[in-house]
C-alpha positions in Angstrom: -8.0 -9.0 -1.6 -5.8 -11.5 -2.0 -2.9 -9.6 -3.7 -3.8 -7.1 -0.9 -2.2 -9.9 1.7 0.4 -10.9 -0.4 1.9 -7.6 -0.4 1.5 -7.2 3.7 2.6 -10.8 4.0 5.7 -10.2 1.7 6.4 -6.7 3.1 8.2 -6.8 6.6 7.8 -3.0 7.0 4.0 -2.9 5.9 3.4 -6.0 8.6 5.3 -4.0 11.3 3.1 -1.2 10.4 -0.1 -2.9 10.1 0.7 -4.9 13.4 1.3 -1.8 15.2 -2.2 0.1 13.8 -3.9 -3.2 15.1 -2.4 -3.3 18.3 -3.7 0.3 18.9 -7.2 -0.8 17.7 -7.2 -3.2 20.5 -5.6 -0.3 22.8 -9.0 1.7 21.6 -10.9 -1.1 22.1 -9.7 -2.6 25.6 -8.3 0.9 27.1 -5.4 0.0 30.2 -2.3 0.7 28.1 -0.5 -2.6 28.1 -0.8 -2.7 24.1 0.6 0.8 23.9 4.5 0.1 24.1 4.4 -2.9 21.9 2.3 -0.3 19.1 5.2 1.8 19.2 7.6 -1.0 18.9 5.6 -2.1 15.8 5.8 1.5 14.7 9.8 1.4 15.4 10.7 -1.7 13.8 8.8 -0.4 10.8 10.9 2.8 10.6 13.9 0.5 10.6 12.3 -1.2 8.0 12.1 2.3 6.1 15.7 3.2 6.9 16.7 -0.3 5.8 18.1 -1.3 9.0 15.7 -4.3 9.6 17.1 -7.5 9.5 16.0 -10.1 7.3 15.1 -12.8 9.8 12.0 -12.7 11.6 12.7 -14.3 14.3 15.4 -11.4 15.1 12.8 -9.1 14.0 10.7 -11.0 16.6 13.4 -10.8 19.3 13.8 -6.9 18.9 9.7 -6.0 18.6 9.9 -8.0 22.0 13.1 -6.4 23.5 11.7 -3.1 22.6 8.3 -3.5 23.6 9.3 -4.7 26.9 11.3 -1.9 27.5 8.5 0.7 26.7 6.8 -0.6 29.8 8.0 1.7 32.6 8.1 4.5 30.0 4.6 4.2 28.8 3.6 3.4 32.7 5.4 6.7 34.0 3.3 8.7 31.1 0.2 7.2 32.0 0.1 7.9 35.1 1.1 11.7 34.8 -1.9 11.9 32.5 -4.2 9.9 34.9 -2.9 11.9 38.2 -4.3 15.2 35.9 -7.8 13.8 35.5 -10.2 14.9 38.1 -12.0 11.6 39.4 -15.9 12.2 39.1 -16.6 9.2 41.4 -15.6 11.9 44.6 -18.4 14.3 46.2 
């Protein structure tokens, strides 16, 4: 187990990853969509971490999970709600 968190711990692209899959647990668990765009900045960053663009400090890394996570607002907002305007509400007679 505890080579298990080494690796994560030592990985920035598995902890991006890992981050992102536990962020969307918490989405699953507490539905509203808040923890959506910051999942998919997890799951970015760890692409870039793929692709070898991810820079080495964390606190950048920090900075641009933030910055992109942030941005993903509106567009995760503006998808919502085309997928909750398309559910019929049971609560009306």
């Amino acid at each position: 187990m505890n080579d298990l968190l080494l690796t994560i711990m030592n990985n920035p692209t598995i902890s991006w990853a890992s981050f992102a899959v536990i962020l969307l647990i918490i989405e699953i668990v507490t539905p509203g969509g808040f923890f959506i765009p910051f999942a998919a900045s997890g799951f970015l960053l760890a692409i870039a971490g793929v692709a070898g663009i991810l820079p080495q400090s964390f606190l950048l890394q920090l900075v641009i999970f933030t910055a992109i996570g942030v941005a993903l607002i509106p567009v995760a907002r503006k998808l919502l709600r085309r997928y909750i305007d398309k559910t019929p509400d049971i609560n009306q007679y």
